[in-house]
Backbone of each chain as nested JSON, in Angstrom:
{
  "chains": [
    {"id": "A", "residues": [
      {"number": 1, "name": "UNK", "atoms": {"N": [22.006, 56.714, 72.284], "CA": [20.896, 55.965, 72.888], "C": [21.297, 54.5, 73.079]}},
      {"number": 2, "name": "UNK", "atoms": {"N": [20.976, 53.976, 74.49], "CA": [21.107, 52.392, 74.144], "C": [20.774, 51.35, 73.693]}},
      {"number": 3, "name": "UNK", "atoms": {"N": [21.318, 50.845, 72.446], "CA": [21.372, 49.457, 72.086], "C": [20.13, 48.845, 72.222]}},
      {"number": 4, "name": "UNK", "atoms": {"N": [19.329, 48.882, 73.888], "CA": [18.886, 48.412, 74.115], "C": [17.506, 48.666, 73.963]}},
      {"number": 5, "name": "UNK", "atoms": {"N": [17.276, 50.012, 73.946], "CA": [15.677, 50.733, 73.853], "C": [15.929, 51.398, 72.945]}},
      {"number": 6, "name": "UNK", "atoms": {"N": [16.814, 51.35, 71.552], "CA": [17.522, 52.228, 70.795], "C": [16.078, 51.542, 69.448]}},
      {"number": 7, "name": "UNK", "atoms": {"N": [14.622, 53.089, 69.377], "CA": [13.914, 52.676, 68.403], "C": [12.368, 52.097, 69.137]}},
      {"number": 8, "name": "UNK", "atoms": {"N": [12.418, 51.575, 70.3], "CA": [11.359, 50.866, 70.765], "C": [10.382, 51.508, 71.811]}},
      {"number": 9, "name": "UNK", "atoms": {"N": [9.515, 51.481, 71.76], "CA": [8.433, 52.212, 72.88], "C": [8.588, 51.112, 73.965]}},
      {"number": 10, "name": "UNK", "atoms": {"N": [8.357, 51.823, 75.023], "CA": [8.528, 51.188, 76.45], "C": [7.291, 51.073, 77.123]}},
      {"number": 11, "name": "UNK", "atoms": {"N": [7.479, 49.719, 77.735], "CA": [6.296, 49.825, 78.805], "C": [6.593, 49.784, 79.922]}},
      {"number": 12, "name": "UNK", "atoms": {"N": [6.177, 50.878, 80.969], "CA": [6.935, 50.656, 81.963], "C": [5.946, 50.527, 83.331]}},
      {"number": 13, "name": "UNK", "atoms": {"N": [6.426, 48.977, 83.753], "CA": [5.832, 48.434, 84.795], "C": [6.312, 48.268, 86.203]}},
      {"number": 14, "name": "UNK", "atoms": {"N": [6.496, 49.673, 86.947], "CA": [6.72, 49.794, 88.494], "C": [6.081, 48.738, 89.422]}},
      {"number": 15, "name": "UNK", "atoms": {"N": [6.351, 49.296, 90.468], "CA": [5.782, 48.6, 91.791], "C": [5.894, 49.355, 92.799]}},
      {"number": 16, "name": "UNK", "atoms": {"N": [5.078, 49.547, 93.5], "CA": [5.093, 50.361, 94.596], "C": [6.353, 49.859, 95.444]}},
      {"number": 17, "name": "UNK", "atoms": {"N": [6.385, 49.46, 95.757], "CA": [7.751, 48.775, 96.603], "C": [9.321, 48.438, 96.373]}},
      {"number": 18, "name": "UNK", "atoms": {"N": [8.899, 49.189, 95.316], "CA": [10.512, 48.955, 93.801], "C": [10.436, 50.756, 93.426]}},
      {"number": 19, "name": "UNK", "atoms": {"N": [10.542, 50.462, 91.925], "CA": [10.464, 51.588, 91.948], "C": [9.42, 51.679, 91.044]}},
      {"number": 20, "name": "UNK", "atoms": {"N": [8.532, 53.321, 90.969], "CA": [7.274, 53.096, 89.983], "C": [7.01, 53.32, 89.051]}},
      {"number": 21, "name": "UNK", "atoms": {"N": [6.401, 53.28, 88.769], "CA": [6.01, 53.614, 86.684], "C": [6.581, 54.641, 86.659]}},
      {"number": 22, "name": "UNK", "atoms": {"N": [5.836, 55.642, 87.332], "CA": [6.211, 57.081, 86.371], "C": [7.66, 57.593, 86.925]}},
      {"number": 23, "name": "UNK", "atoms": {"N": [8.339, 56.553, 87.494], "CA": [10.259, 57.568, 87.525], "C": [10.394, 56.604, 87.15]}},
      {"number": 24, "name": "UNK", "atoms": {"N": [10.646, 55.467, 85.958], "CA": [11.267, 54.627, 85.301], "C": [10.679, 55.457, 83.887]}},
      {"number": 25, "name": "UNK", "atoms": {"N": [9.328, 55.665, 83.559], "CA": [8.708, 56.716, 82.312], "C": [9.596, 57.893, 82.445]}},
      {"number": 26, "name": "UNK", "atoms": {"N": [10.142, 58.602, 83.441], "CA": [10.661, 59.791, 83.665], "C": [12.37, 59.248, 83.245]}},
      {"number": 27, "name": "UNK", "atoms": {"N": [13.058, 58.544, 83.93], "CA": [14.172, 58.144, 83.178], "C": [14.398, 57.735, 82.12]}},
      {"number": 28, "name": "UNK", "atoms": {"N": [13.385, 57.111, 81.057], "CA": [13.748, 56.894, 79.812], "C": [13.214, 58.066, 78.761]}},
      {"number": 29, "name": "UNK", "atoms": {"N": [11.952, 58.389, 78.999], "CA": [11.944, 59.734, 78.592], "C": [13.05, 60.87, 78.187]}},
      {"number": 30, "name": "UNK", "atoms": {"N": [14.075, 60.546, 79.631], "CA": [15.132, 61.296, 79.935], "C": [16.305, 61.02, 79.128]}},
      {"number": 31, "name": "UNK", "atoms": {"N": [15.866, 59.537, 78.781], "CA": [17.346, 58.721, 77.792], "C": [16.527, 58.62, 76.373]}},
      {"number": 32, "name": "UNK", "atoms": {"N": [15.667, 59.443, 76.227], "CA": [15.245, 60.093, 74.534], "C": [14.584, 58.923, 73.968]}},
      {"number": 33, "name": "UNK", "atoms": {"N": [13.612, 57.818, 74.75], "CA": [13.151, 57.172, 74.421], "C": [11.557, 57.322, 74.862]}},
      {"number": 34, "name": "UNK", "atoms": {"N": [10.441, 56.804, 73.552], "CA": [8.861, 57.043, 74.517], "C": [8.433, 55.934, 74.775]}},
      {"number": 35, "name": "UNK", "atoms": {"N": [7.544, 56.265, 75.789], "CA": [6.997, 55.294, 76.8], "C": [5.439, 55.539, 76.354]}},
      {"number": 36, "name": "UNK", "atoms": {"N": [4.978, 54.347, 75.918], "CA": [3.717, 54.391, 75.829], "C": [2.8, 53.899, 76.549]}},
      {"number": 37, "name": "UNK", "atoms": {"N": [3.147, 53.204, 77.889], "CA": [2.185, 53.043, 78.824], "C": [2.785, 52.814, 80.042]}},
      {"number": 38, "name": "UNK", "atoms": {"N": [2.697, 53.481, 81.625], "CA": [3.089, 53.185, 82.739], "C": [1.755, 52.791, 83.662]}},
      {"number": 39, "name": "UNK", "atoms": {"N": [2.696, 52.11, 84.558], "CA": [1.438, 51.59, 85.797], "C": [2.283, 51.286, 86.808]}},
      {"number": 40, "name": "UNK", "atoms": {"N": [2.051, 50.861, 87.832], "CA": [2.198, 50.825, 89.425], "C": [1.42, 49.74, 90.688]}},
      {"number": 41, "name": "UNK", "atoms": {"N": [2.429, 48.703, 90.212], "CA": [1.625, 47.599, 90.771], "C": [1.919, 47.647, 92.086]}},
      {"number": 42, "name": "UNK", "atoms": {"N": [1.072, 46.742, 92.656], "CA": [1.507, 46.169, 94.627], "C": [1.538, 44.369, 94.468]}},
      {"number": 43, "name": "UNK", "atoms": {"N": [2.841, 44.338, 94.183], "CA": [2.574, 42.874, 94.524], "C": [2.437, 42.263, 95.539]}},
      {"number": 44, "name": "UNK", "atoms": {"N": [1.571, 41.282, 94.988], "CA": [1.151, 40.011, 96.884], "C": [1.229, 38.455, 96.48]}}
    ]},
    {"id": "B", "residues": [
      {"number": 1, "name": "UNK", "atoms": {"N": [0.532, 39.922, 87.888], "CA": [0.004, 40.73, 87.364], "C": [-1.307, 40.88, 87.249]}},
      {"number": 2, "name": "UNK", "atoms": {"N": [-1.46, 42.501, 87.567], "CA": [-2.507, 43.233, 86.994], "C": [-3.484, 42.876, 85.858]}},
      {"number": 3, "name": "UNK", "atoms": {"N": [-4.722, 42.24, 86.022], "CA": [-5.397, 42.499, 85.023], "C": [-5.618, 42.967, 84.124]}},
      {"number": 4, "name": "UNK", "atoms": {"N": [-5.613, 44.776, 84.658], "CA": [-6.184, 45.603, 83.765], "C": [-4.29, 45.707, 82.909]}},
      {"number": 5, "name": "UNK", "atoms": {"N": [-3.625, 45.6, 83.626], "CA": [-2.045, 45.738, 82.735], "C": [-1.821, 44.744, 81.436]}},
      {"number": 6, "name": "UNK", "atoms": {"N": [-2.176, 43.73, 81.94], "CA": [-2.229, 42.586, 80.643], "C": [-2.971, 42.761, 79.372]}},
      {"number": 7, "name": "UNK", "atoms": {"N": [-3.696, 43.361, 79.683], "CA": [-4.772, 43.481, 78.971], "C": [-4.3, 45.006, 77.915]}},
      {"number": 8, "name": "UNK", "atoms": {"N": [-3.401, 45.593, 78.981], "CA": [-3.035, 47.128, 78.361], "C": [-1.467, 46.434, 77.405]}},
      {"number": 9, "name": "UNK", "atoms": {"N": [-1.063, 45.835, 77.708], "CA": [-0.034, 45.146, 77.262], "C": [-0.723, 44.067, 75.465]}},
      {"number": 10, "name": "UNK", "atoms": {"N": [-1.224, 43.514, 75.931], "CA": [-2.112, 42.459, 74.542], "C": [-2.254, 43.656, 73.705]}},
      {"number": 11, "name": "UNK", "atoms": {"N": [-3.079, 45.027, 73.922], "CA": [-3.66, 45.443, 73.311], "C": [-2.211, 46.492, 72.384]}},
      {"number": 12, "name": "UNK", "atoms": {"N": [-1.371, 46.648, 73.573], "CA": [0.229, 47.517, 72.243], "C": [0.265, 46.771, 71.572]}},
      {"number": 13, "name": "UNK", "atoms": {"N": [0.469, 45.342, 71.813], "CA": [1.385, 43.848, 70.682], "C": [0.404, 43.941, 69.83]}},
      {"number": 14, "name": "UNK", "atoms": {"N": [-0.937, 43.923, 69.893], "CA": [-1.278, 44.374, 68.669], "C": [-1.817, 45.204, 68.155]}},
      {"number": 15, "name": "UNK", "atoms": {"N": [-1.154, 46.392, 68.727], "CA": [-1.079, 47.747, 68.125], "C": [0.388, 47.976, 67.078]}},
      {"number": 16, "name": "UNK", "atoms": {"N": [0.988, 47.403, 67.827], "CA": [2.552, 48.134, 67.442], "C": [3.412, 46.964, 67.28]}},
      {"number": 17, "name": "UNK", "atoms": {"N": [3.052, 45.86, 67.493], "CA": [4.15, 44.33, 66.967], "C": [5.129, 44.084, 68.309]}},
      {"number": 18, "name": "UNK", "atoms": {"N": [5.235, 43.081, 68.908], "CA": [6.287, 42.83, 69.542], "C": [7.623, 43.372, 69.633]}},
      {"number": 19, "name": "UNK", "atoms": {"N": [7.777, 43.106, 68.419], "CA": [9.014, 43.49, 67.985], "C": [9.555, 45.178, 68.286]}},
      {"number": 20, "name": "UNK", "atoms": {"N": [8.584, 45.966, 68.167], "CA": [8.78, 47.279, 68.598], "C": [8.672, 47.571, 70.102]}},
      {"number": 21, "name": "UNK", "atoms": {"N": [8.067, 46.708, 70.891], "CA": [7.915, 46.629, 72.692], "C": [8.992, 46.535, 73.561]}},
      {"number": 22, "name": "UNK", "atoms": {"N": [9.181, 47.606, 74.369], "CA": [10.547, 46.703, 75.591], "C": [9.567, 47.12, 76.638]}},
      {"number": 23, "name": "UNK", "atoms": {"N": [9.522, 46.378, 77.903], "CA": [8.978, 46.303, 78.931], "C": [10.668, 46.167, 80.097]}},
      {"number": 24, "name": "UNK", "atoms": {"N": [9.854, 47.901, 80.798], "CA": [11.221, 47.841, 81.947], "C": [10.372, 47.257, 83.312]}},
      {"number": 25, "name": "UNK", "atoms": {"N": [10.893, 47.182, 84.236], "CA": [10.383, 46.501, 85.407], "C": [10.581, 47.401, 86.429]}},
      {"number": 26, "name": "UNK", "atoms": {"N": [10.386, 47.463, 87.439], "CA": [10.459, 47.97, 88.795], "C": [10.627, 47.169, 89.582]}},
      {"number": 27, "name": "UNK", "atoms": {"N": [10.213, 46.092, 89.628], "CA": [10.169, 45.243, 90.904], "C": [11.096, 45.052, 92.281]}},
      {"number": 28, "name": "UNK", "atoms": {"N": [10.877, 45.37, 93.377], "CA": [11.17, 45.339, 94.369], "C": [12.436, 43.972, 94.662]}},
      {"number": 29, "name": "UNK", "atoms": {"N": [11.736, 42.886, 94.128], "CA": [13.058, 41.641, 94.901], "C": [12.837, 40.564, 93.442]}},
      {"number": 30, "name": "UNK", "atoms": {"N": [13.692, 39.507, 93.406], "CA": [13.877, 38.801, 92.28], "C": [12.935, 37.67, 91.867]}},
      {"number": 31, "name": "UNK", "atoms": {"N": [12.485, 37.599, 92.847], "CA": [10.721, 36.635, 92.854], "C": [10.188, 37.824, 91.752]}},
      {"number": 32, "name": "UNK", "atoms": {"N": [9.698, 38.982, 92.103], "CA": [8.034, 39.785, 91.549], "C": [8.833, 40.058, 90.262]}},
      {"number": 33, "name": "UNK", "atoms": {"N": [10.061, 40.364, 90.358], "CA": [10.906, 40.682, 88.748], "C": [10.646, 39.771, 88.052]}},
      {"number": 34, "name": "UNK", "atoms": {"N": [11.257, 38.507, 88.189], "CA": [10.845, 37.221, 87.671], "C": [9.51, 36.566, 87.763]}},
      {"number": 35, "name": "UNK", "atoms": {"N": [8.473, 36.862, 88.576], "CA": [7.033, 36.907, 87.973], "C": [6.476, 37.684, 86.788]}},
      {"number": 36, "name": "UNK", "atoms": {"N": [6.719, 39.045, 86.727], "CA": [6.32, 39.774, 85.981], "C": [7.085, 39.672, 84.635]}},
      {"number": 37, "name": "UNK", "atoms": {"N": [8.168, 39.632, 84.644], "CA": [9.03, 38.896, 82.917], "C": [8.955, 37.874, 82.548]}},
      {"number": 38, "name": "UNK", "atoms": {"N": [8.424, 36.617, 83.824], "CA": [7.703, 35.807, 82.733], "C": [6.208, 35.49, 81.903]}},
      {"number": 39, "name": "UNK", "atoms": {"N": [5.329, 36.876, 83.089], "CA": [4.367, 36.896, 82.404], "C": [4.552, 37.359, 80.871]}},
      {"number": 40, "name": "UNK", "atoms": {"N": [5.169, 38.634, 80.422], "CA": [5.393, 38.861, 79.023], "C": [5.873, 38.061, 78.63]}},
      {"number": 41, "name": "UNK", "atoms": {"N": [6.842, 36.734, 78.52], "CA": [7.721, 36.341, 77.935], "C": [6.571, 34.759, 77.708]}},
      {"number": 42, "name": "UNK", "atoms": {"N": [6.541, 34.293, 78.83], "CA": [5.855, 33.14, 78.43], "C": [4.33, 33.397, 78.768]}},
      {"number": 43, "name": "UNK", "atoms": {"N": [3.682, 34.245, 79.61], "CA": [2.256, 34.034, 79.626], "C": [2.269, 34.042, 80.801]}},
      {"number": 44, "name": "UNK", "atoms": {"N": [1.11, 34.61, 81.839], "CA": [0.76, 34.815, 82.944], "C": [0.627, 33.443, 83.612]}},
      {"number": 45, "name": "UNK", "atoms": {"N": [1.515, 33.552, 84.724], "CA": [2.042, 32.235, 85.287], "C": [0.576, 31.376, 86.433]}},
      {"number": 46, "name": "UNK", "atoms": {"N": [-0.466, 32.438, 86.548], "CA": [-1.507, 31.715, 87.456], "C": [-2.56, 31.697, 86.553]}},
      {"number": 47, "name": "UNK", "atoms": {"N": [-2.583, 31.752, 85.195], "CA": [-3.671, 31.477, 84.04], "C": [-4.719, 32.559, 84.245]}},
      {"number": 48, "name": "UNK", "atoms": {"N": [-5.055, 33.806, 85.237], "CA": [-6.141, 34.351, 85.369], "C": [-6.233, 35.209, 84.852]}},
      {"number": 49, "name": "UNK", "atoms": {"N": [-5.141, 36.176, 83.683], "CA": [-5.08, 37.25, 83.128], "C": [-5.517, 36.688, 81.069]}},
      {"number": 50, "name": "UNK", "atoms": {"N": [-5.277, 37.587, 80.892], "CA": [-5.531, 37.674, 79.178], "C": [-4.3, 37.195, 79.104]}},
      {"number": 51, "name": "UNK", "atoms": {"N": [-3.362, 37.091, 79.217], "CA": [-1.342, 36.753, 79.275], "C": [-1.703, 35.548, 79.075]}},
      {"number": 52, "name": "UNK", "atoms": {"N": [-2.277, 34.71, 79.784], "CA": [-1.941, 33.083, 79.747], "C": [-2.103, 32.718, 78.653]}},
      {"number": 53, "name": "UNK", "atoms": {"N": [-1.105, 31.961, 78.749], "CA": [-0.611, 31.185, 77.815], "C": [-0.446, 32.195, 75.988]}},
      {"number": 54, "name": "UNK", "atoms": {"N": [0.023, 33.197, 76.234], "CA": [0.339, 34.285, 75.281], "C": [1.567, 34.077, 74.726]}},
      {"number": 55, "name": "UNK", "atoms": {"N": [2.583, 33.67, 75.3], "CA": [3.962, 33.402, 74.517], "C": [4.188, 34.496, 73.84]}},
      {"number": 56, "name": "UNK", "atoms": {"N": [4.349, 35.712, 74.671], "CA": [4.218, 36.97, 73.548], "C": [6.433, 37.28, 73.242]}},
      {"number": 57, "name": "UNK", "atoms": {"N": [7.041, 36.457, 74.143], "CA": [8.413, 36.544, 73.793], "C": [8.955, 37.989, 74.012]}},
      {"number": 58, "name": "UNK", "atoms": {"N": [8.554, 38.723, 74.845], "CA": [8.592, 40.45, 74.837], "C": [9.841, 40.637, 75.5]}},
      {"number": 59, "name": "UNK", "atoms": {"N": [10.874, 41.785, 75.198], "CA": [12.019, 42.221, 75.299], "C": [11.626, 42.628, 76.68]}},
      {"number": 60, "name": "UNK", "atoms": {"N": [12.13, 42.448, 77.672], "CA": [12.301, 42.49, 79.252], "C": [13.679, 42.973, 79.709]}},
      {"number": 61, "name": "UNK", "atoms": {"N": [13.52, 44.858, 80.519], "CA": [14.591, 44.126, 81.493], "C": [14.002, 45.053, 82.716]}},
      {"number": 62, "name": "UNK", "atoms": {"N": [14.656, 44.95, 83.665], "CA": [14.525, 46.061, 84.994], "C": [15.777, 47.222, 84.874]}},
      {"number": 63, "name": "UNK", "atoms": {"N": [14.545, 47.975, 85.571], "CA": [15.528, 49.459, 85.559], "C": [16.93, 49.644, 85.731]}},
      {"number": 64, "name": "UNK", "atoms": {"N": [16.895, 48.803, 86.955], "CA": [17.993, 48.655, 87.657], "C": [19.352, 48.334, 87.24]}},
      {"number": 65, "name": "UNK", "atoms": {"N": [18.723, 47.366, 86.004], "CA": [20.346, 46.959, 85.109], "C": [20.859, 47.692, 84.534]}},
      {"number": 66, "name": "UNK", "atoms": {"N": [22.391, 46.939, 84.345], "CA": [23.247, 48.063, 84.118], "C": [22.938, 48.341, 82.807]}},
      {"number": 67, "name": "UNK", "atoms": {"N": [22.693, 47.166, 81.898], "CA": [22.493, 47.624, 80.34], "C": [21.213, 49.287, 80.508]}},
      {"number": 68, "name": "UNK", "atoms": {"N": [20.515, 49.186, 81.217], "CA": [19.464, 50.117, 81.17], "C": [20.415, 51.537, 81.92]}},
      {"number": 69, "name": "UNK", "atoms": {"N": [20.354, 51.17, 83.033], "CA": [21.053, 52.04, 84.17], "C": [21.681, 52.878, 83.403]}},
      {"number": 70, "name": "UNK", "atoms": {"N": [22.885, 52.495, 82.754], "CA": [24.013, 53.204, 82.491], "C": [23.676, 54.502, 81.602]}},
      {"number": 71, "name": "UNK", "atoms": {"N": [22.05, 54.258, 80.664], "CA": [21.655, 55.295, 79.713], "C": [21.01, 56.028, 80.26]}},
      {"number": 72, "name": "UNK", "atoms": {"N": [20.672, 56.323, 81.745], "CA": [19.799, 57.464, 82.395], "C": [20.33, 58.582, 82.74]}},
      {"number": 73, "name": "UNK", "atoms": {"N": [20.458, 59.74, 82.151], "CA": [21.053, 60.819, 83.048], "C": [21.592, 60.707, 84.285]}},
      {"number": 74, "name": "UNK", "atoms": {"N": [22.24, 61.554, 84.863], "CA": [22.947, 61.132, 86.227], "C": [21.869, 61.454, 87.191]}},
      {"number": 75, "name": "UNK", "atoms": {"N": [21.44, 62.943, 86.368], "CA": [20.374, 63.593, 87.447], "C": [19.109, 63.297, 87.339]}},
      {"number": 76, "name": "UNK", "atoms": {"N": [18.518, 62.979, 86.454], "CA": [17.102, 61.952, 86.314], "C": [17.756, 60.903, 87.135]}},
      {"number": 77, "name": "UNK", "atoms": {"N": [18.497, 60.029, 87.279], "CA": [18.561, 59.154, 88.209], "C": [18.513, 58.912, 89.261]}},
      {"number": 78, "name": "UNK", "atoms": {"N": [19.024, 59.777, 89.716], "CA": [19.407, 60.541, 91.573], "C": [17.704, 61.056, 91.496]}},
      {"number": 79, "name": "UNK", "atoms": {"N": [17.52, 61.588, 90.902], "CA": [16.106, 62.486, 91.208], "C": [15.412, 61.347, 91.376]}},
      {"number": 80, "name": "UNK", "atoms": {"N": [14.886, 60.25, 90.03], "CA": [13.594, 59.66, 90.427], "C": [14.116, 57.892, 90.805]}},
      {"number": 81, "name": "UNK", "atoms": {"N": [15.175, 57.398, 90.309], "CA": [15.552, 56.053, 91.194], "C": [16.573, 55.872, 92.593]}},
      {"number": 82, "name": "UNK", "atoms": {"N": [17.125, 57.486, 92.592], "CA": [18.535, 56.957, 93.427], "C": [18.327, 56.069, 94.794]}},
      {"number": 83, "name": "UNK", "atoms": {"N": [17.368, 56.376, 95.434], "CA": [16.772, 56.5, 96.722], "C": [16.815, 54.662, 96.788]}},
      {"number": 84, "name": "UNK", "atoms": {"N": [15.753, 54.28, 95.563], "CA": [15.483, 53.04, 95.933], "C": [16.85, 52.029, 95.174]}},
      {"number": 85, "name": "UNK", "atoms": {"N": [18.048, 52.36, 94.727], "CA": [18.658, 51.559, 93.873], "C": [20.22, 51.353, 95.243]}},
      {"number": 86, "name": "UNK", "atoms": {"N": [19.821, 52.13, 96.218], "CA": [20.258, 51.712, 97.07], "C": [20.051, 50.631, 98.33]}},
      {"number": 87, "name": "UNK", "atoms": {"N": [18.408, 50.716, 97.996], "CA": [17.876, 49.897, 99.135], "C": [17.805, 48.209, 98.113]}},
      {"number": 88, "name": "UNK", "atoms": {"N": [17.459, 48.485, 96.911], "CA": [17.272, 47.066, 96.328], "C": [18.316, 46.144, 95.989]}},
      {"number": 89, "name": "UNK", "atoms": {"N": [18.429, 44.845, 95.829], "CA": [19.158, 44.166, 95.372], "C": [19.249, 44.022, 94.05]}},
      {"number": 90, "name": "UNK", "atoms": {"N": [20.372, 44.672, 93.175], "CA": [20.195, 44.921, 92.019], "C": [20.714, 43.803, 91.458]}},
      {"number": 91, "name": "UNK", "atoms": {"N": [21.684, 43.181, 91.724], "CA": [21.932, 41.912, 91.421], "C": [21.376, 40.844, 91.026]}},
      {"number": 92, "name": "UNK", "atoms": {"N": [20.291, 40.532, 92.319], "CA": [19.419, 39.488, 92.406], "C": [18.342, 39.58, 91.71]}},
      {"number": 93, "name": "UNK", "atoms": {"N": [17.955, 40.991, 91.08], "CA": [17.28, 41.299, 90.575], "C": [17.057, 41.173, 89.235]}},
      {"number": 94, "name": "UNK", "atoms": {"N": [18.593, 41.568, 88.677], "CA": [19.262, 41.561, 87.207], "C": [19.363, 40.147, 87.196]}},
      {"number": 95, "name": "UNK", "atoms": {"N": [19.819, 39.019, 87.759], "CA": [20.447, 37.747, 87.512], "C": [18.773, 37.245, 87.235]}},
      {"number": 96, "name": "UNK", "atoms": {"N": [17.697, 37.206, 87.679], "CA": [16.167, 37.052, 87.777], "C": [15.787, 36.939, 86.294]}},
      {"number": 97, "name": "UNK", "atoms": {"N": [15.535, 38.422, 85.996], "CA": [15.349, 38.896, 84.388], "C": [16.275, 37.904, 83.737]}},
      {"number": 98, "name": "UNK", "atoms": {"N": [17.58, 38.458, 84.078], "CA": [18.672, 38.013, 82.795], "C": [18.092, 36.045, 82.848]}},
      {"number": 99, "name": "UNK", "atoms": {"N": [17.813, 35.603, 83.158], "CA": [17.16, 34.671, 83.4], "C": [15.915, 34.149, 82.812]}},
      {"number": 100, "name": "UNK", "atoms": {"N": [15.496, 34.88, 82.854], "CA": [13.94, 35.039, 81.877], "C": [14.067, 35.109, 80.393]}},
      {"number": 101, "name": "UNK", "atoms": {"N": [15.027, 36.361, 80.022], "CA": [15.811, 36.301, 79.017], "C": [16.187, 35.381, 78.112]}},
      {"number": 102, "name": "UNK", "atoms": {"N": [17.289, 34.607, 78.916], "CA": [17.802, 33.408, 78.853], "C": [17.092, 32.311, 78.144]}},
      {"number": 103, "name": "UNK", "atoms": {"N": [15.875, 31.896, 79.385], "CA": [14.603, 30.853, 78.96], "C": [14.152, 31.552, 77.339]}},
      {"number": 104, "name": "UNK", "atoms": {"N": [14.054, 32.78, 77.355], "CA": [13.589, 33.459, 75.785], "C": [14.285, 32.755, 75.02]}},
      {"number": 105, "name": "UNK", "atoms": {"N": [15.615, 32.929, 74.973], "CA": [16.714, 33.098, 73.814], "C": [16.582, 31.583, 73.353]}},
      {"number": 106, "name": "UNK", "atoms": {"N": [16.575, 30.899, 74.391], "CA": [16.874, 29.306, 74.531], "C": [15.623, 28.567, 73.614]}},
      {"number": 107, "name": "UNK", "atoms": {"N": [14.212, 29.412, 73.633], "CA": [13.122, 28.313, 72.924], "C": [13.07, 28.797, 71.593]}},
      {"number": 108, "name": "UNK", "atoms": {"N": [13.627, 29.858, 71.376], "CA": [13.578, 31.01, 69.957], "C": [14.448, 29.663, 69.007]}}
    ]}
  ]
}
């Protein structure tokens, strides 16, 4: 696991125009880490 | 940022301590990256959220970096970022954060 999220719950804050919550929740999920809250902003 | 996000954010830190929080990013270009990491880090930058003036110091990075990048499956990656990690500037993006970071490390 990395170093970096190695132990820590994630929050993961997309953007519609980037990429969004739930496939950044889906990739770390994927790298054996939990995510305890996603969302999906539009910035202006 | 989101209102209702800040507010979902205040309420982990004190659920679960800073210290246990990483916040990944999405953001599209190195402006909204660097808006949104400095809202966790120093406090919501237009004062209108619960964030302002929070100094919550929160571990920040975007997806996109390599420190992050490199730990995603190949095929979770291709499946749910590949598409857009071609169109974004990952660079400008990473140098943004790593930046934010930076300002962290520097007042600690």
């Amino acid at each position: 696991m990395s170093p970096v999220f190695d132990g820590k719950l994630v929050i993961a804050l997309g953007e519609r125009d980037g990429v969004a919550g739930p496939a950044i929740a889906a990739c770390i999920k994927a790298a054996g880490s939990e995510v305890v809250f996603s969302a999906t902003e539009c910035f202006v | 940022m989101d209102l209702g996000t800040q507010e979902a954010i205040l309420r982990l830190v004190n659920q679960h301590g800073k210290d246990k929080l990483l916040v990944l990013l999405g953001a599209p270009d190195g402006e909204s990256a660097e808006i949104s990491a400095e809202t966790v880090i120093i406090g919501d930058p237009t004062y209108a959220g619960p964030l302002a003036e929070a100094q919550l110091g929160l571990d920040v990075y975007h997806i996109l970096e390599e420190e992050i990048r490199s730990w995603i499956p190949a095929d979770t990656w291709d499946d749910q970022v590949g598409l857009m990690a071609d169109v974004l500037d990952a660079e400008e993006i990473s140098t943004a954060v790593r930046g934010m970071r930076d300002r962290r490390e520097s007042s600690n």
